[in-house]
PQR file of N, CA, C, O and H, with PARSE charges and radii, in Angstrom:
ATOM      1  N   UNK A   1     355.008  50.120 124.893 -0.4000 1.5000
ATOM      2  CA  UNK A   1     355.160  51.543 124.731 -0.0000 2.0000
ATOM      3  C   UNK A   1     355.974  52.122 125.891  0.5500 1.7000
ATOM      4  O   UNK A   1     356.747  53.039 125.614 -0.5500 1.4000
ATOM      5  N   UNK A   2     355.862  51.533 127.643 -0.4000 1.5000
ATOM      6  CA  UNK A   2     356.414  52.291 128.115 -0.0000 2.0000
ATOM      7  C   UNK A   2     358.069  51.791 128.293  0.5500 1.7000
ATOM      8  O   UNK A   2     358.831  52.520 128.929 -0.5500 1.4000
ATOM      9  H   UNK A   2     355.234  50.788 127.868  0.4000 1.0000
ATOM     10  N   UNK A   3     358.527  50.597 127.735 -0.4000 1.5000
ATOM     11  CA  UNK A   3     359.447  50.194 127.593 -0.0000 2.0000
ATOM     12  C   UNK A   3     359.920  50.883 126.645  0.5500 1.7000
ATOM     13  O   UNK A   3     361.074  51.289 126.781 -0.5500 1.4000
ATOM     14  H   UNK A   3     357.909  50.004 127.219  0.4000 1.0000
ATOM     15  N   UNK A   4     359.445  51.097 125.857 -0.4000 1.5000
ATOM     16  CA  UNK A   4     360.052  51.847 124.771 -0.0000 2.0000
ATOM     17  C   UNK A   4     360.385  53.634 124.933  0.5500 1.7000
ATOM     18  O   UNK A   4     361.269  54.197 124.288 -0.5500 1.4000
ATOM     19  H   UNK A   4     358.507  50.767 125.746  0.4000 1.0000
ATOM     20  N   UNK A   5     359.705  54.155 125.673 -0.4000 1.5000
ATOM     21  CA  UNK A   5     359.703  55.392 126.148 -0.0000 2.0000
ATOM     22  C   UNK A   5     361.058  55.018 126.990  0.5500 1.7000
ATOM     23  O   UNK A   5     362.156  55.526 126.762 -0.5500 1.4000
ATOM     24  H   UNK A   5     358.986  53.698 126.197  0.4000 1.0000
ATOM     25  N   UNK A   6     360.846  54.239 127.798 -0.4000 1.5000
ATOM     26  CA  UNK A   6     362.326  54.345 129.386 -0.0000 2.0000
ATOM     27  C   UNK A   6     363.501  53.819 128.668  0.5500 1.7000
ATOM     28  O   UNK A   6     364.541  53.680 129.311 -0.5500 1.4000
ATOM     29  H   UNK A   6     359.954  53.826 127.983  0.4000 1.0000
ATOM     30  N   UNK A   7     363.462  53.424 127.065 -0.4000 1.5000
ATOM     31  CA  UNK A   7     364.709  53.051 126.775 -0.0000 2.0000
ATOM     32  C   UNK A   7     365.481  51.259 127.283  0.5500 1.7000
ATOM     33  O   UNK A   7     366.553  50.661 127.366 -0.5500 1.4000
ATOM     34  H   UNK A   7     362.616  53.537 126.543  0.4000 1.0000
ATOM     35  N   UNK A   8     363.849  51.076 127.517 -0.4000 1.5000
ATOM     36  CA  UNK A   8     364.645  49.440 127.868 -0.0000 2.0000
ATOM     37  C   UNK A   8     364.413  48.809 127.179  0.5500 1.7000
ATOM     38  O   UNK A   8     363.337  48.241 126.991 -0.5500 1.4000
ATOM     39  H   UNK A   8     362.978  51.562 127.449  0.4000 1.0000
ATOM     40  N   UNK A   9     365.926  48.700 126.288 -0.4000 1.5000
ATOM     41  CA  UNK A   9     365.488  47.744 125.198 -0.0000 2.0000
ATOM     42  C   UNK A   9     365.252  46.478 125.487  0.5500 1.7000
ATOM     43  O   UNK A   9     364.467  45.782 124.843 -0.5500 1.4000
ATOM     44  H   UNK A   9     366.800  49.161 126.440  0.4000 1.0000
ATOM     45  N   UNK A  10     365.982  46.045 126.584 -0.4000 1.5000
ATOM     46  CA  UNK A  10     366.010  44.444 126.992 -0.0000 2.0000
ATOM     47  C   UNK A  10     364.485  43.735 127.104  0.5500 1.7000
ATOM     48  O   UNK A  10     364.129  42.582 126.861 -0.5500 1.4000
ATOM     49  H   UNK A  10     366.620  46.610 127.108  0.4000 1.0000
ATOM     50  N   UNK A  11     363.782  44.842 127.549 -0.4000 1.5000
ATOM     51  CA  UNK A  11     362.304  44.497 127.429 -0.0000 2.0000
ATOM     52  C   UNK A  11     361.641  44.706 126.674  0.5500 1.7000
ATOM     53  O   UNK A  11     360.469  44.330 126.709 -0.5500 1.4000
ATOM     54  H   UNK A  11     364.072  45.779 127.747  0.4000 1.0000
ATOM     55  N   UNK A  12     362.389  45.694 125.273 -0.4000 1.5000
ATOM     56  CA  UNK A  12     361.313  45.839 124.614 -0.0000 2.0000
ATOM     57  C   UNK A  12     361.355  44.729 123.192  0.5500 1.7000
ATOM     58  O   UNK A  12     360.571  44.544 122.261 -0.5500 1.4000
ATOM     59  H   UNK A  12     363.341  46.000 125.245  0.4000 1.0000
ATOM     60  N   UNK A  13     362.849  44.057 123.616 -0.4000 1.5000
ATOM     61  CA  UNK A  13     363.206  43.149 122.727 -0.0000 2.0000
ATOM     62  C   UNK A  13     362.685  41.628 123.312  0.5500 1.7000
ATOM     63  O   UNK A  13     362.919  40.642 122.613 -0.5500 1.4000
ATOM     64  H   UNK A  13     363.487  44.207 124.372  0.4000 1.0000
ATOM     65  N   UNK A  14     362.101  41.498 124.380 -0.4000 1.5000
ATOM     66  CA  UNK A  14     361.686  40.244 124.819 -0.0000 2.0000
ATOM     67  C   UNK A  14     359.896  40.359 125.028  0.5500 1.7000
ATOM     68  O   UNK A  14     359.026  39.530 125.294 -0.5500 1.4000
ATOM     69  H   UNK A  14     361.911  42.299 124.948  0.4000 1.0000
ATOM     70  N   UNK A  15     359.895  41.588 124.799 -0.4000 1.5000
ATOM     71  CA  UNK A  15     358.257  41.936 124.340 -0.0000 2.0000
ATOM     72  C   UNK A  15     358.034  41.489 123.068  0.5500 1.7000
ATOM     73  O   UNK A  15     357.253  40.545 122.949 -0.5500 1.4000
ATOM     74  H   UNK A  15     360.602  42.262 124.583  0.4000 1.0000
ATOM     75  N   UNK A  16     358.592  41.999 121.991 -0.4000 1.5000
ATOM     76  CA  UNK A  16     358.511  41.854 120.759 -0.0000 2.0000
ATOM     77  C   UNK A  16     359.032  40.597 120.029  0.5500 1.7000
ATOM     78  O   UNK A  16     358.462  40.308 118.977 -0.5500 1.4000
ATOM     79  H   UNK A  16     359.226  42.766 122.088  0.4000 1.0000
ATOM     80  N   UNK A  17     360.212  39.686 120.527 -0.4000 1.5000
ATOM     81  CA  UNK A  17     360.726  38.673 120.214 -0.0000 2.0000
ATOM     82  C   UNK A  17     360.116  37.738 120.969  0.5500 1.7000
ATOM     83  O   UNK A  17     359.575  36.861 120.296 -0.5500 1.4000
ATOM     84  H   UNK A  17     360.675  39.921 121.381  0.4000 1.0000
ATOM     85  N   UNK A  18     360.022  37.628 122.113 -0.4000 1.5000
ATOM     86  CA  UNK A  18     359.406  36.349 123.390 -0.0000 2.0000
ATOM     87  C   UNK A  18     357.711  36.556 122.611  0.5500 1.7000
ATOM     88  O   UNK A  18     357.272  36.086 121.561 -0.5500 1.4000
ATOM     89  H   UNK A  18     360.462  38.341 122.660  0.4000 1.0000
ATOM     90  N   UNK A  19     357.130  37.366 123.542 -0.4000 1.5000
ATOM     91  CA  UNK A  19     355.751  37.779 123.339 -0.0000 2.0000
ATOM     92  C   UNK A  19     354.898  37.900 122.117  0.5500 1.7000
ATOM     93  O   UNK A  19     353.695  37.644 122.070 -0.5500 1.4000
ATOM     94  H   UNK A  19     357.487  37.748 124.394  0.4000 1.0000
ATOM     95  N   UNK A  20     355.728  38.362 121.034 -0.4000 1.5000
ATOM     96  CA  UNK A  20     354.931  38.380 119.692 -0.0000 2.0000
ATOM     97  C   UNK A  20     354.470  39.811 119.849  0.5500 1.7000
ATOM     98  O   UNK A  20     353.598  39.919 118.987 -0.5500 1.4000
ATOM     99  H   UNK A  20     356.706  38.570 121.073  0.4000 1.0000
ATOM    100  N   UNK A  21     354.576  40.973 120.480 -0.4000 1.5000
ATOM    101  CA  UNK A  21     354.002  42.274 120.491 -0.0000 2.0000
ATOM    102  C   UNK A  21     354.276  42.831 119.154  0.5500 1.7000
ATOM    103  O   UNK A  21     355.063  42.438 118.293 -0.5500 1.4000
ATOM    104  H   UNK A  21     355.285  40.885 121.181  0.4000 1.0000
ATOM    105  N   UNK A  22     353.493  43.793 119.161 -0.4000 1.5000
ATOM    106  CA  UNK A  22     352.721  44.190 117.144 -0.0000 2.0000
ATOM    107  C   UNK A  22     353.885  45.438 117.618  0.5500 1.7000
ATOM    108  O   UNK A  22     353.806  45.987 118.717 -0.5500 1.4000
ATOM    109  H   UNK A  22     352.854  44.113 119.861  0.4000 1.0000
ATOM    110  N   UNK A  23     354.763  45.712 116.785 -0.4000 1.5000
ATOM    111  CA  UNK A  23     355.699  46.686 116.449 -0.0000 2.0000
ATOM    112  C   UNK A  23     355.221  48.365 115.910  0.5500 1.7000
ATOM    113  O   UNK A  23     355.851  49.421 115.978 -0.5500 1.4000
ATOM    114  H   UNK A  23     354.827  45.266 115.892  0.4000 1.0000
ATOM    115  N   UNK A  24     353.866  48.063 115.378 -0.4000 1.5000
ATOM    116  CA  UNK A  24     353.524  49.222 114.995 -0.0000 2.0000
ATOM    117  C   UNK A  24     351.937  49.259 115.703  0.5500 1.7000
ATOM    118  O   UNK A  24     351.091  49.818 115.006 -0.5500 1.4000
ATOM    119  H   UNK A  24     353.354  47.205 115.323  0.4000 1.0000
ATOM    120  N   UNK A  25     351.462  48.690 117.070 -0.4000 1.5000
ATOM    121  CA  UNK A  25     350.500  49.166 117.812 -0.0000 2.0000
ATOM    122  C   UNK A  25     350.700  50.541 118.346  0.5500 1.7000
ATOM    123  O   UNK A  25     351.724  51.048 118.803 -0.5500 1.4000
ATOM    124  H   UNK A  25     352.150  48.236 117.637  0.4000 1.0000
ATOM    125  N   UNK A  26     349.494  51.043 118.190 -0.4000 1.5000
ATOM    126  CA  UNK A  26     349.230  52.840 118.225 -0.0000 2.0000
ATOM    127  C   UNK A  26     348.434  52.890 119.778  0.5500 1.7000
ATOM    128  O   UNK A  26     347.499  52.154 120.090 -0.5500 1.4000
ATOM    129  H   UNK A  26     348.662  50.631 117.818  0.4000 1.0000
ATOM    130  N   UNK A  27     348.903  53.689 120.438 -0.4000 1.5000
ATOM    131  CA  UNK A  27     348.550  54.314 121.601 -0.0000 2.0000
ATOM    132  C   UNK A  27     347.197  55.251 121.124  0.5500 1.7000
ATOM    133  O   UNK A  27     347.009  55.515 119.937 -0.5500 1.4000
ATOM    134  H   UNK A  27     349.662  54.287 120.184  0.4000 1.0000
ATOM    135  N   UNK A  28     346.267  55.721 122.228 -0.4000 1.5000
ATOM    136  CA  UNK A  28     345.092  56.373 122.207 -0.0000 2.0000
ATOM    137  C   UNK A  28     345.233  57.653 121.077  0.5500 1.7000
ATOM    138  O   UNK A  28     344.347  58.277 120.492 -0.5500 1.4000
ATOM    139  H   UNK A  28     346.420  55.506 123.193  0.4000 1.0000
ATOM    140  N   UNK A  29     346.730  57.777 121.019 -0.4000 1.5000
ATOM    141  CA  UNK A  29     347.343  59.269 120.246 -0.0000 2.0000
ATOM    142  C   UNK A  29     347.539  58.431 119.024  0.5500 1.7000
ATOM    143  O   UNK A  29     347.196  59.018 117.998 -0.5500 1.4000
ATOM    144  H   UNK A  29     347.449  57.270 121.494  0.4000 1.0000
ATOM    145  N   UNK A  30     347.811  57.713 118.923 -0.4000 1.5000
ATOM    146  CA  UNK A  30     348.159  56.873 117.217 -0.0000 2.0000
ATOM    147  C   UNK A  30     349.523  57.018 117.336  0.5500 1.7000
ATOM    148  O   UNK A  30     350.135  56.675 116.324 -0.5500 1.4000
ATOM    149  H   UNK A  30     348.090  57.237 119.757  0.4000 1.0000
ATOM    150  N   UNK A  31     350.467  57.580 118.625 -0.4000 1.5000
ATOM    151  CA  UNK A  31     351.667  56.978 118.580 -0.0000 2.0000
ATOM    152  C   UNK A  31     352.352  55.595 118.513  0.5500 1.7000
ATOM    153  O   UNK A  31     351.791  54.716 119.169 -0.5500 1.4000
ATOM    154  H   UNK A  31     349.971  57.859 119.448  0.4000 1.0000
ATOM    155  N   UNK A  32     353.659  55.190 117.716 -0.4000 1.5000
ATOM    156  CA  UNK A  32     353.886  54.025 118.325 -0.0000 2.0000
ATOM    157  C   UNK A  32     354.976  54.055 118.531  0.5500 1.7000
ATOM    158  O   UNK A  32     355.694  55.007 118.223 -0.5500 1.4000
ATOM    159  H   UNK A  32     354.114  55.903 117.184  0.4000 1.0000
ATOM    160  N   UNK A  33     355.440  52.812 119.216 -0.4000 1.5000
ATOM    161  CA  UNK A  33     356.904  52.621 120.243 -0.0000 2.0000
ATOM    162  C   UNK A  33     358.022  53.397 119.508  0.5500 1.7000
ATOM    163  O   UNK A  33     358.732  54.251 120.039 -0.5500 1.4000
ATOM    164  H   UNK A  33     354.858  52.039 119.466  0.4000 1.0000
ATOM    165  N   UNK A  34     358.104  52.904 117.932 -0.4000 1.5000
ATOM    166  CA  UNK A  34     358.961  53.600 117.957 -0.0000 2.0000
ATOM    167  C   UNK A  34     359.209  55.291 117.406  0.5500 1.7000
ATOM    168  O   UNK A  34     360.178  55.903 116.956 -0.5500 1.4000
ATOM    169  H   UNK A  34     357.527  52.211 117.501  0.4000 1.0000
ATOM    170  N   UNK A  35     357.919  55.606 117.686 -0.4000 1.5000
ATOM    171  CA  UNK A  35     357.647  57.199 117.603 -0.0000 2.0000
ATOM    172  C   UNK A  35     358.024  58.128 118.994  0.5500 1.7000
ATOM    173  O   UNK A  35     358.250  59.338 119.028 -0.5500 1.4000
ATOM    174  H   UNK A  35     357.132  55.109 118.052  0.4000 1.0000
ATOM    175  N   UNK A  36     358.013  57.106 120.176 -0.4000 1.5000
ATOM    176  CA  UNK A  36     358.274  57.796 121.289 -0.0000 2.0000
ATOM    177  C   UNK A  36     359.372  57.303 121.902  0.5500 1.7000
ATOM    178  O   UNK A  36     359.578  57.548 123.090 -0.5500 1.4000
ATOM    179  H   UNK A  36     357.829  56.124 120.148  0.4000 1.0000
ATOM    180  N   UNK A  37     360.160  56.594 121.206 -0.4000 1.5000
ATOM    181  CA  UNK A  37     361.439  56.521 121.492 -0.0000 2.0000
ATOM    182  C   UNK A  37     362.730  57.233 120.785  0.5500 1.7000
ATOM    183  O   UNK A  37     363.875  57.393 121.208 -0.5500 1.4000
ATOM    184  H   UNK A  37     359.993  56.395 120.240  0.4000 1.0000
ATOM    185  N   UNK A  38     362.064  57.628 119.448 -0.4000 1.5000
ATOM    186  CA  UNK A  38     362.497  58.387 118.951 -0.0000 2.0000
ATOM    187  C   UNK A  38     362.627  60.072 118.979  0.5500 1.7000
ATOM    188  O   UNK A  38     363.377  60.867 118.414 -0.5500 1.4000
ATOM    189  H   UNK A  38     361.134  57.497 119.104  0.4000 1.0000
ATOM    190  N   UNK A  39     361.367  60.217 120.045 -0.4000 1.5000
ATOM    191  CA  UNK A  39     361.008  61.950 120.445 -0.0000 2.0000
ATOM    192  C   UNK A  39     361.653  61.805 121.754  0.5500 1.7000
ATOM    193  O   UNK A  39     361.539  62.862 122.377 -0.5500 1.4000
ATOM    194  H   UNK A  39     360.757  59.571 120.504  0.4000 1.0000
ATOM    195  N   UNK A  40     362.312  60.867 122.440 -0.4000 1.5000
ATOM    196  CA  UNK A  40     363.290  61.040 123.898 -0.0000 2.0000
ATOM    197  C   UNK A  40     364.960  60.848 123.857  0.5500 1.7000
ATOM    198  O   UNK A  40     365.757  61.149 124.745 -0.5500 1.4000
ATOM    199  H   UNK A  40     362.404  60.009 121.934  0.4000 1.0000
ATOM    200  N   UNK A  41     365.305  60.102 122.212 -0.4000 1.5000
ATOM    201  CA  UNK A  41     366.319  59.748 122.026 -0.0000 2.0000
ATOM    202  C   UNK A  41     366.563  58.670 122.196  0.5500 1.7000
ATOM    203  O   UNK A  41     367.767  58.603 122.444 -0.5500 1.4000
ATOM    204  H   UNK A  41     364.657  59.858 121.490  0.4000 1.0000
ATOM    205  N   UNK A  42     365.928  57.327 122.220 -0.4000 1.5000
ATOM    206  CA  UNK A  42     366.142  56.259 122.604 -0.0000 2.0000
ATOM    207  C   UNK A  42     366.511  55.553 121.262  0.5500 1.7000
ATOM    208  O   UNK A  42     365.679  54.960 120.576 -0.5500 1.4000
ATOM    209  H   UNK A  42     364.950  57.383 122.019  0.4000 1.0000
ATOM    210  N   UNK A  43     368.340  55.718 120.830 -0.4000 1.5000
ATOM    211  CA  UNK A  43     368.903  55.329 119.395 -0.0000 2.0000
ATOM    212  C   UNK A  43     368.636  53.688 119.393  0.5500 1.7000
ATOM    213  O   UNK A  43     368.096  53.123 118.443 -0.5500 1.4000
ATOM    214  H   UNK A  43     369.016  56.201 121.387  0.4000 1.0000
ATOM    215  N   UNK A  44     369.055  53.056 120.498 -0.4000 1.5000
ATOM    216  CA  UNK A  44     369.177  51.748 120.356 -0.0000 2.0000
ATOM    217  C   UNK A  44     367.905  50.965 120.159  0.5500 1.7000
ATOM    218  O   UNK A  44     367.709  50.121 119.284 -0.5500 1.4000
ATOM    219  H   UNK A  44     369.494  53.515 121.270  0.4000 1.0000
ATOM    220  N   UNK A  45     367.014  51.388 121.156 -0.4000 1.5000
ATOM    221  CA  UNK A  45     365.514  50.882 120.748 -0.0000 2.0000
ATOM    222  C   UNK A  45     364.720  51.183 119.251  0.5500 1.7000
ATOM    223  O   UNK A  45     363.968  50.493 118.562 -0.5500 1.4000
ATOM    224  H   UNK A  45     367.173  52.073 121.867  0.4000 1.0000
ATOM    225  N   UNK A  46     365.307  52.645 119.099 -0.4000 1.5000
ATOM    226  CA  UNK A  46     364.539  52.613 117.178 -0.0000 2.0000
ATOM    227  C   UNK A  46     365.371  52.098 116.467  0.5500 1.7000
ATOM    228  O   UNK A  46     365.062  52.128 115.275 -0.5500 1.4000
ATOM    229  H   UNK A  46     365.918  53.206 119.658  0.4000 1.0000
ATOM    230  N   UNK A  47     366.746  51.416 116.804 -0.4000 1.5000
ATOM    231  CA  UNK A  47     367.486  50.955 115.447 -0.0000 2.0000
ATOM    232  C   UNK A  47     366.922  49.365 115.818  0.5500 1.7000
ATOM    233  O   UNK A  47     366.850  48.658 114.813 -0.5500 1.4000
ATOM    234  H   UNK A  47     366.996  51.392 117.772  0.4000 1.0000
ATOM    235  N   UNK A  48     366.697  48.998 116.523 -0.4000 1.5000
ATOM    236  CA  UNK A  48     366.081  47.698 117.274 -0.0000 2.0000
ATOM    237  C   UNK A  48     364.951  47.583 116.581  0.5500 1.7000
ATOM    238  O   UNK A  48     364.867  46.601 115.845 -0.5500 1.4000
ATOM    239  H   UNK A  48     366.756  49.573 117.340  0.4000 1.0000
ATOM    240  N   UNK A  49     363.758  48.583 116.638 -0.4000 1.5000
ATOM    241  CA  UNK A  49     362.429  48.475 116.023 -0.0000 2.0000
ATOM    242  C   UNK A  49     362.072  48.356 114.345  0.5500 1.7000
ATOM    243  O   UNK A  49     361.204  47.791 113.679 -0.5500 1.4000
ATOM    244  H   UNK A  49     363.826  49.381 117.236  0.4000 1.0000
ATOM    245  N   UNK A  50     363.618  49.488 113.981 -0.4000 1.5000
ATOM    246  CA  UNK A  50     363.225  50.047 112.360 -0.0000 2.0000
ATOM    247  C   UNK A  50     364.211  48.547 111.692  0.5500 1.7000
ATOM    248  O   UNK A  50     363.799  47.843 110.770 -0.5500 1.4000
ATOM    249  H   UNK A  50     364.323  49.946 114.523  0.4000 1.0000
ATOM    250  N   UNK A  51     365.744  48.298 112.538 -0.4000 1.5000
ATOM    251  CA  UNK A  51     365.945  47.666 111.376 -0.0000 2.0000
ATOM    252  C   UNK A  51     365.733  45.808 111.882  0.5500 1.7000
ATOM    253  O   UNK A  51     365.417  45.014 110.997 -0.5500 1.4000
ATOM    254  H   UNK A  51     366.079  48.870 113.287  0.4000 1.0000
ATOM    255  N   UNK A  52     365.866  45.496 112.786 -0.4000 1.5000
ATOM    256  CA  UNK A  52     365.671  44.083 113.216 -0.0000 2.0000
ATOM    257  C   UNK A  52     363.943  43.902 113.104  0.5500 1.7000
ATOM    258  O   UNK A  52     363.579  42.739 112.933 -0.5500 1.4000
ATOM    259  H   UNK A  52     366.123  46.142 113.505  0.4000 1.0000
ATOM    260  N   UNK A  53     363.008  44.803 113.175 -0.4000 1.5000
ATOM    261  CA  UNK A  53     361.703  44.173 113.290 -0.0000 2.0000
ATOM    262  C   UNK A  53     360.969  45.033 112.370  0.5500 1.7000
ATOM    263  O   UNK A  53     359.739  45.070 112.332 -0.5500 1.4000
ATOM    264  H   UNK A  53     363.304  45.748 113.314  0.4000 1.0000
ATOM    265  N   UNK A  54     361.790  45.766 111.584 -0.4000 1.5000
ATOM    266  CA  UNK A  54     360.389  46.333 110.108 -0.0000 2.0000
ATOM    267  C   UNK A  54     359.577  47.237 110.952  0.5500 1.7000
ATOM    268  O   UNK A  54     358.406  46.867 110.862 -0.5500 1.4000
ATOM    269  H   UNK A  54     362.789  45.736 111.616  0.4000 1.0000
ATOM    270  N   UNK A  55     359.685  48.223 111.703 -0.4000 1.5000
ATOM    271  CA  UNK A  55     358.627  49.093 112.036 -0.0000 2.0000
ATOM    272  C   UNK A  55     358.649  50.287 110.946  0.5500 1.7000
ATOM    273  O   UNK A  55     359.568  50.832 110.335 -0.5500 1.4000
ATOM    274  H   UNK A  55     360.636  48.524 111.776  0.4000 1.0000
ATOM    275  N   UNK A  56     357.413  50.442 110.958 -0.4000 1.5000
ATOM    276  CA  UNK A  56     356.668  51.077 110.034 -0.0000 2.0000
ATOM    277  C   UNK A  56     357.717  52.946 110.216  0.5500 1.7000
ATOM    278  O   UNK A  56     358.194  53.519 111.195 -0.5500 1.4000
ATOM    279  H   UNK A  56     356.666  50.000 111.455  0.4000 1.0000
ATOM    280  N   UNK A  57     357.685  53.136 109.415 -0.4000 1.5000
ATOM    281  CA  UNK A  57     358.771  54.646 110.021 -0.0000 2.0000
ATOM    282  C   UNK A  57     357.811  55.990 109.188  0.5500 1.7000
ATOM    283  O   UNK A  57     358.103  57.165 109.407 -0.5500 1.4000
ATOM    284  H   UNK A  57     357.298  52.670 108.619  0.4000 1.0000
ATOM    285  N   UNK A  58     356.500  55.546 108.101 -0.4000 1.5000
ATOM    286  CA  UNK A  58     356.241  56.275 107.870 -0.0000 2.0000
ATOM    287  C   UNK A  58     354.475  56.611 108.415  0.5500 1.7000
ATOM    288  O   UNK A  58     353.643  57.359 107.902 -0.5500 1.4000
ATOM    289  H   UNK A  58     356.262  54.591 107.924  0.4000 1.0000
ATOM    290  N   UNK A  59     354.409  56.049 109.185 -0.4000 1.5000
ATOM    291  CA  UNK A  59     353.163  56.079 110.139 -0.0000 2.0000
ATOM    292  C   UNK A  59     352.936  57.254 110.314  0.5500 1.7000
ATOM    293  O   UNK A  59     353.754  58.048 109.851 -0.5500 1.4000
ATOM    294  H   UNK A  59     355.085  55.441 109.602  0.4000 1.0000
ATOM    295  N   UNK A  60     351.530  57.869 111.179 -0.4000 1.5000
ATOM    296  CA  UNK A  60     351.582  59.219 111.330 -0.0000 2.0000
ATOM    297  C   UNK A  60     350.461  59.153 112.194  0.5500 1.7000
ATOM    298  O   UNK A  60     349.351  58.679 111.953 -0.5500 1.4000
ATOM    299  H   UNK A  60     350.865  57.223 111.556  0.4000 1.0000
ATOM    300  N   UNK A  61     351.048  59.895 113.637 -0.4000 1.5000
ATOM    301  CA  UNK A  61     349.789  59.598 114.843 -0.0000 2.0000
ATOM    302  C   UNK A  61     348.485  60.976 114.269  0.5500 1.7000
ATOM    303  O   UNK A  61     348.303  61.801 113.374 -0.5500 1.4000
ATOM    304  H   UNK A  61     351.950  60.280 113.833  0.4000 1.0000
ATOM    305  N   UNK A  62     347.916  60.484 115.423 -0.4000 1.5000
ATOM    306  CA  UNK A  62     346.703  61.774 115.444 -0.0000 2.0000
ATOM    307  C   UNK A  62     346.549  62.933 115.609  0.5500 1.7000
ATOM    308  O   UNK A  62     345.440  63.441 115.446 -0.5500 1.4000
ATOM    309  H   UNK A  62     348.064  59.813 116.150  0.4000 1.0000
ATOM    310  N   UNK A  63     347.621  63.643 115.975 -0.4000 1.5000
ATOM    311  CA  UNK A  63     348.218  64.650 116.026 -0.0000 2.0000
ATOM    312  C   UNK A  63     348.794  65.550 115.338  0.5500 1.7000
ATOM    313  O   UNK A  63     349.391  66.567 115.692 -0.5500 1.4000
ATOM    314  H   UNK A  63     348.522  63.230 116.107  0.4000 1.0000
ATOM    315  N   UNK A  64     348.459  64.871 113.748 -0.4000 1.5000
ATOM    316  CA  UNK A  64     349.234  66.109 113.006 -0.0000 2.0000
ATOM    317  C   UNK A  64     348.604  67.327 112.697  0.5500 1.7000
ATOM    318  O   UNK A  64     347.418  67.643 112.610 -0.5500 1.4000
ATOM    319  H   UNK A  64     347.975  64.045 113.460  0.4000 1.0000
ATOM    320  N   UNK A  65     350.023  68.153 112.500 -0.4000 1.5000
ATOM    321  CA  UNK A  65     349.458  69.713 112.258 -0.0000 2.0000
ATOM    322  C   UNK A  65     348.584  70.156 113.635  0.5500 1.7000
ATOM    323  O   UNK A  65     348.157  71.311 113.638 -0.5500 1.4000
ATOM    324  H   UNK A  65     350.987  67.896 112.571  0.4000 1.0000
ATOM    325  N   UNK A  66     348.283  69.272 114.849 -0.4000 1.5000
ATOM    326  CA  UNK A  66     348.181  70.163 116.197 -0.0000 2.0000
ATOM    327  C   UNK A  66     349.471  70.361 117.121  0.5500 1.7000
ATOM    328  O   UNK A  66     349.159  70.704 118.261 -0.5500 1.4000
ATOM    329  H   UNK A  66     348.629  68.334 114.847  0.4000 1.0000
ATOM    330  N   UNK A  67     350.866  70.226 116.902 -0.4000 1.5000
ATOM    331  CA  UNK A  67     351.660  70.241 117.556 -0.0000 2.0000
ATOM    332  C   UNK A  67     351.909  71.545 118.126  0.5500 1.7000
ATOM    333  O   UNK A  67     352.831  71.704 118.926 -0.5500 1.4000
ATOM    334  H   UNK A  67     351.121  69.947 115.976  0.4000 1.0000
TER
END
């Protein structure tokens, strides 16, 4: 998640490719990586997440309708 927030893809692609990390694990908020890379602008990491590793794009954290 916080790789994915700072925009490093290099890590977030050797997290997810090396490591085996779950693409659509939810933070305490039910955010996931590529929900908060997408609310900072981080293009390369969500085209990384949505089209090389299938992340889920229609997920929905815990937060709705309190924004």
């Amino acid at each position: 998640m916080v790789a994915a927030t700072g925009g490093h893809i290099d890590v977030v692609r050797f997290l997810v490719i090396d490591c085996g990390a779950d693409v659509n694990t939810k933070d305490d908020y039910g955010r996931t990586a590529l929900m908060v890379a997408a609310t900072v602008g981080h293009i390369e990491v969500v085209r990384f997440l949505v089209i090389d590793c299938g992340a889920d794009v229609n997920t929905k954290d815990n937060l709705e309708g309190q924004h």
